[in-house]
Steps between C-alpha positions, in 0.01 A plus 500: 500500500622837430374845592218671395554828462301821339720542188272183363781229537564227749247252740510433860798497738535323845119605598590837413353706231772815450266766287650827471172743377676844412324507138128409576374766716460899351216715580483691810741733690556405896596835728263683275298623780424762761348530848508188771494415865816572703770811528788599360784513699819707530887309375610379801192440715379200567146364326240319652340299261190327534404167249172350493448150412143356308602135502287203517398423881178367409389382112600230258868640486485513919798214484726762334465732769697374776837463270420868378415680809806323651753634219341884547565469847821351485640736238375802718707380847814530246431819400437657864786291602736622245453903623563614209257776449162318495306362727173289356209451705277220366151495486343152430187474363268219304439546139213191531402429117236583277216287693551609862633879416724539797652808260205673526550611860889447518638716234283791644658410778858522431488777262345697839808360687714728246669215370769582178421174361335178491626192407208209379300386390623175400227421272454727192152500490505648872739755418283623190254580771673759692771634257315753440478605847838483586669677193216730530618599864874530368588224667710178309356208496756216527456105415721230529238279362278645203606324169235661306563649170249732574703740692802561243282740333269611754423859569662536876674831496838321516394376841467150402816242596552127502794260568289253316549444105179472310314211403649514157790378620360231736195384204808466240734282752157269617377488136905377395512231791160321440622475085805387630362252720357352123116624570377538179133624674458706775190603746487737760292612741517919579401692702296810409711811580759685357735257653343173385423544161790729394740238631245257297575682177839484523588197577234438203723664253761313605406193460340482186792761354743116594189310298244407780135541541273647759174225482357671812549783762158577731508768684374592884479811726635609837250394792436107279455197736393246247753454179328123396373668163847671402669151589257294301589744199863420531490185578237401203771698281777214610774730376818398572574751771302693771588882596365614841504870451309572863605618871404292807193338317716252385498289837105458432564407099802246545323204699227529191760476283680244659172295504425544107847320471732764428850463558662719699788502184220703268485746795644844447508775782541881480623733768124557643449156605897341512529437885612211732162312562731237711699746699139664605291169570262574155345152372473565115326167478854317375864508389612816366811311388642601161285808435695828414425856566626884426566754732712846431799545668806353543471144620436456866787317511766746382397743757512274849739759705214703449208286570695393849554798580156612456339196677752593807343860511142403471514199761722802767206717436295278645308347199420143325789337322450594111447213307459673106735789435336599161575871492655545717827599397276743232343665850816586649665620169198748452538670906858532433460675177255695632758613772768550266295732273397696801812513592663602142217773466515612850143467534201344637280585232343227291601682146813623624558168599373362153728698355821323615383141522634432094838659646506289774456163297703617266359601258670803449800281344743677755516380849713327695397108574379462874349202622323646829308801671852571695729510204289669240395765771868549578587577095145691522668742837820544314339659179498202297213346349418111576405253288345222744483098361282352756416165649233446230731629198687742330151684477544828269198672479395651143298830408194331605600351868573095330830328599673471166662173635331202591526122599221288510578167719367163394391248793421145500278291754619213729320259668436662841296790241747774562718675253858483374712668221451323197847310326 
């Protein structure tokens, strides 16, 4: 296997999908803006800085909440431990998703709090519900999760960020694995948001651009208990391989599967659903063994210094042993850019801070290579400008707030239903 790469040459490497994505994104202008919460501050004072979080307490995402929460917080003890001109005050809150509507009373909430930002949701659909709201305020709104499409061109006043690459990316490695795999028919069964049937589309194109078919890909919305008429759709369709393009509905949808005879090798995962049923005592209703799933990032794997350390902070503080660290690394990567741009712009206003966060990533093409809040902040003091690679990447924002880098990693299941990096 070799690497598949954006410059249309090359397959799959080692689990890891290496896509750099500087040539697909173009519209939009980020740190076009004016206005937003916080104050400018004088060189040489100290900011206060305070984040918001919308990430999923409650919903069908809810598992990807504790691994995110945990990287905000962590990231913001090594800022305020650092003293190096910021100190970050976190505000947690619980983006819900589009059935319950948690947002609806949070993000009033935390834009009342004066927050500069907010990082979340994780799901895109969620996030297209408030956007508005925030960038409206002046205040950035920050994922480490959304993977939409959607939001390369969206109209968000160059308040709009992500450490996340879009589902193109994802949709095209997906689509190039199950061809690979020698599926010459696919199904699928989406979910009905921005999230679910972008992703859908993509990994559509892919697949039948290497020669396969689609013979069937029902769809279902947020809030769904019963899924027996999309799986009888699939299933009737016998293609060769199944996608599962859904978040947490997936435990209720596998047993069914499972009992229609599917085998767990026809099974493909996305980032949504792609979690350690084992580790977390889930009964899917069989062996999980042999089925393969996407999620972006670098590979879990690569980044263990990281994930210990993380699960050492979170356990000290009191809290339940992490057992999925899906973006987390993204979560921390966004608070410490966050700090660094408030730190760069001397600010604590949300489009003064906008304004430095392609800098900061380095996309400026002129910083110097720092690899935490403490060394970029100390090139940042001395009148230098920082170019920060973080735990989830090399990152590089473009005009419109995308990282122009991306990896996506490629997992496989084992028999006690939890997931490794694929060889």
């Amino acid at each position: 296997m070799g690497v598949f790469t954006r410059s249309r040459a090359g397959s799959i490497l080692g689990g890891i999908a290496v896509v750099g994505v500087s040539a697909v994104f173009l519209a939009g202008c980020a740190g076009d803006s004016g206005g937003g919460n916080g104050t400018s501050e004088p060189a040489g004072e100290s900011l206060d800085l305070k984040i918001g979080t919308a990430l999923p307490v409650t919903g069908n995402l809810a598992f990807l909440g504790p691994p995110e929460i945990a990287g905000t917080e962590y990231a913001a003890s090594e800022v305020n431990a650092a003293n190096a001109g910021v100190t970050i005050e976190m505000i947690q809150g619980d983006s819900g998703d589009t059935d319950n509507k948690a947002y609806e009373t949070e993000i009033p909430r935390l834009l009342n709090e004066g927050v500069s930002a907010i990082i979340g949701a994780a799901s895109s659909g969620t996030s297209l519900q408030f956007i508005d709201q925030v960038v409206g305020a002046g205040v950035i709104q920050f994922s480490p999760a959304n993977t939409s499409a959607a939001f390369s061109t969206y109209d968000d006043n160059g308040l709009y960020f992500r450490t996340a690459p879009s589902d193109t990316l994802q949709g095209e490695v997906l689509g190039n694995l199950i061809a690979e795999s020698g599926a010459q028919t696919l199904g699928m069964i989406v979910l009905n948001d921005s999230y679910g049937t972008g992703l859908a589309g993509f990994v559509k194109d892919a697949f039948e651009a290497a020669g396969g078919t689609v013979v069937a890909e029902p769809t279902y919305n947020t809030g769904d208990t019963n899924f027996s008429a999309q799986i009888s759709e699939v299933v009737a369709a016998n293609p060769d391989a199944i996608a599962l393009i859904t978040f947490e509905e997936v435990k209720t949808m596998l047993p069914e599967l499972f009992a229609a005879g599917v085998p767990a090798d026809k099974l493909y995962f996305v980032d949504g659903n792609l979690a350690n049923f084992g580790t977390n005592g889930i009964d899917v209703g069989g062996s999980l063994e042999g089925a393969k799933g996407t999620l972006p990032g670098l590979s879990i794997d690569t980044i263990t210094d990281f994930t210990d350390s993380l699960q050492t902070f979170w356990t000290d503080e009191g809290n339940d042993e992490l057992t999925e660290f899906s973006y987390a690394a993204e979560s921390y990567d966004a608070v410490i850019l966050l700090a660094l741009a408030s730190l760069a712009a001397g600010s604590t206003d949300g489009a003064a801070i906008a304004d430095k966060l392609q800098e900061v990533s380095g996309g400026s093409g002129d910083g110097t290579t720092c690899t935490s809040f403490a060394e970029c902040a100390e090139i940042i003091n001395s009148g230098g400008v920082a170019d920060y690679d973080g735990i989830s990447g090399k990152i590089t924002f473009d005009d419109v707030g995308d990282p122009t880098d991306a990896s996506i990693g490629i997992y496989q299941y084992t028999a006690d239903n939890d997931y490794v990096a694929y060889q």
